[in-house]
C-alpha positions in Angstrom: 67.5 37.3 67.5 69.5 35.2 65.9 67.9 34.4 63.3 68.4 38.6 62.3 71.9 38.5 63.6 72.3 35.6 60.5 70.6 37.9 58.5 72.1 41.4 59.3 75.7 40.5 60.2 76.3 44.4 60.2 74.3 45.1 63.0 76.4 43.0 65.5 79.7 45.1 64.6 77.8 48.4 64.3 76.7 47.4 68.2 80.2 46.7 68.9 81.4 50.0 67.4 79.0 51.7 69.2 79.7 50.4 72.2 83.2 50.7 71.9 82.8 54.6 70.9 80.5 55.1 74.2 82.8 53.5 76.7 86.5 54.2 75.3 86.4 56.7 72.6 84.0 59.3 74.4 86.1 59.5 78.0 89.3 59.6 76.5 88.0 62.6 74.3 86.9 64.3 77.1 89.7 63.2 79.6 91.8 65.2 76.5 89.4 68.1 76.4 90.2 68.5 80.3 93.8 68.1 80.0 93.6 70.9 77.1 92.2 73.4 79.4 94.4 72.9 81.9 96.8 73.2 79.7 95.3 76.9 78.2 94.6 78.4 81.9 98.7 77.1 83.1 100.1 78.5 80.2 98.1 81.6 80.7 99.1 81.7 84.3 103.1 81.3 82.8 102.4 84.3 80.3 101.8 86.5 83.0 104.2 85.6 85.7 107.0 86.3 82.6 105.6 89.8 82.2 105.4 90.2 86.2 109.5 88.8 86.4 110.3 91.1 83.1 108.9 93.9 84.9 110.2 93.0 87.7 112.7 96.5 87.9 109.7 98.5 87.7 107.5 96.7 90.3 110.4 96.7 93.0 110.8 100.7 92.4 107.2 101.1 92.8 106.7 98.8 95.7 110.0 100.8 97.6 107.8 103.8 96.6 104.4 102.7 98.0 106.7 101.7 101.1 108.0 104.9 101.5 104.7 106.6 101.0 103.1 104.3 103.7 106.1 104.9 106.4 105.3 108.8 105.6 101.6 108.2 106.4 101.9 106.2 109.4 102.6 109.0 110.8 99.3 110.5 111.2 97.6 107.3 112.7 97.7 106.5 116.8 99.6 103.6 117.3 98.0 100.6 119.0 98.5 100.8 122.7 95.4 99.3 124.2 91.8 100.5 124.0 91.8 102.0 127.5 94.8 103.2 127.9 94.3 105.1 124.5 90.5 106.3 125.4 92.4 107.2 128.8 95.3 109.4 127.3 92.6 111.3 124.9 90.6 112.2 127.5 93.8 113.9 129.4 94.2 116.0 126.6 90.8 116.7 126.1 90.7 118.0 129.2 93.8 120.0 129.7 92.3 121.7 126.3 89.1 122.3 127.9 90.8 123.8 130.6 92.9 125.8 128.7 90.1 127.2 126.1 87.4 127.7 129.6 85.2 124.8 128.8 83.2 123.2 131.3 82.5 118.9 129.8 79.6 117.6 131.3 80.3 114.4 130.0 82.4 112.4 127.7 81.4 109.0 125.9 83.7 107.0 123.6 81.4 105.2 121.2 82.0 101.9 119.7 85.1 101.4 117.8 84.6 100.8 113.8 86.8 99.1 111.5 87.7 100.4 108.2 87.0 98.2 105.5 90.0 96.2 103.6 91.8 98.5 105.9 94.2 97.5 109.5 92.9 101.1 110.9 90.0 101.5 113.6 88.2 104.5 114.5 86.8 105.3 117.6 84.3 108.1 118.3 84.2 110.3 121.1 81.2 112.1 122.0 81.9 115.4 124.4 79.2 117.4 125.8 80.3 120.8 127.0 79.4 124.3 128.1 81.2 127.3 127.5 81.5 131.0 126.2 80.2 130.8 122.6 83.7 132.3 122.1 85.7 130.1 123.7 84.1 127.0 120.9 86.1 127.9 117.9 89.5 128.1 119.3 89.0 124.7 121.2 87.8 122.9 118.2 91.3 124.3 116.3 93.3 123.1 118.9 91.8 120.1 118.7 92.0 119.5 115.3 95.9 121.1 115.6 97.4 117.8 116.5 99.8 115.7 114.8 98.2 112.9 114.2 94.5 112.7 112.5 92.5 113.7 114.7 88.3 115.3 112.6 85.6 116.8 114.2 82.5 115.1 112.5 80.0 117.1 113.8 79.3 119.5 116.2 76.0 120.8 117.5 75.7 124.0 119.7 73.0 125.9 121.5 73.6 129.4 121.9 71.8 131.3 124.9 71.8 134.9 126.1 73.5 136.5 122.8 73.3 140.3 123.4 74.9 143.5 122.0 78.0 143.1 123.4 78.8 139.7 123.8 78.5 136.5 122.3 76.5 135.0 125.2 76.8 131.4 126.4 77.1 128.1 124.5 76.4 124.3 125.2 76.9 121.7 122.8 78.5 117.9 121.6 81.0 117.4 119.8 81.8 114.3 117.5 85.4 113.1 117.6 87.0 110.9 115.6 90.7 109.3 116.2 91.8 106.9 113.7 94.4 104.3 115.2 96.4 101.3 112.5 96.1 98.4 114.6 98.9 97.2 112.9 101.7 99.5 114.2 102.1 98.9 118.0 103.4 101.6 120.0 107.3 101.1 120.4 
């Protein structure tokens, strides 16, 4: 070995370079390469927050706007008062409309509540099973579907019996109810 180090002088300080490039050189040039692309993705970052604070006018009369729009929509959602004691306050009107429209519910079943996606609003399904004059359906499901807040009928399935010449017959049937509620607003 030494004999080829006397020989080949080279070869020791082309192993030092080497080395040197392999333990100094190459980290720092990729400690730099890091530090560059930080550097891209901040100053990207800065770029767009000095668009966002030039528009910055615009995007507060938007936002008031979208504000505005909500307040005028929150309108039409049930406020949070409890699960029961809202289930409980539906079913009063339900049944005062029953009464009112000469239906006869057999039975009324509040299914389980479902979240709206990305959304604070929940809705929860009523099931009502009822028997009535088939005339009498129609102007309970618009008084219903009257109310000032957003109440849908989602479906509705009715069996009509003893339809003669004069008459409609008899009806029995379920409807599907849905109230939406914003669990976000609580009743005040």
């Amino acid at each position: 070995m030494k004999e080829l180090i006397q020989q080949k002088p080279y070869l020791l300080w082309l192993l030092v370079a080497l080395l040197f490039l392999q333990f100094f050189i190459v980290p720092v040039v990729s400690w730099q390469d890091e530090k560059v692309n930080e550097l891209f993705l901040i100053k990207k970052r800065l770029t767009k927050a000095e668009k966002l604070l030039a528009n910055e006018d615009q995007i507060s009369k938007k936002l008031q706007s979208l504000q505005n729009t909500n307040k005028t929509y929150q309108q039409y959602f049930y406020r949070n008062k409890g699960e029961t004691a809202f289930q409980l306050e539906q079913q009063e009107i339900i049944e005062q409309l029953a009464e009112k429209h000469k239906l006869t519910v057999s039975s009324v079943g509040w299914q389980v509540k479902t979240p709206k996606l990305n959304s604070s609003n929940v809705t929860y399904e009523l099931q009502l099973r009822f028997k009535s004059q088939t005339k009498s359906i129609i102007p309970f499901q618009i008084a219903l579907e009257q109310n000032d807040k957003l109440v849908t009928v989602v479906g509705m399935s009715i069996n009509i019996r003893r339809h003669i010449k004069n008459t409609m017959g008899k009806a029995d049937g379920l409807f599907r109810i849905h109230y939406t509620m914003d669990a976000s607003l609580n009743e005040q």
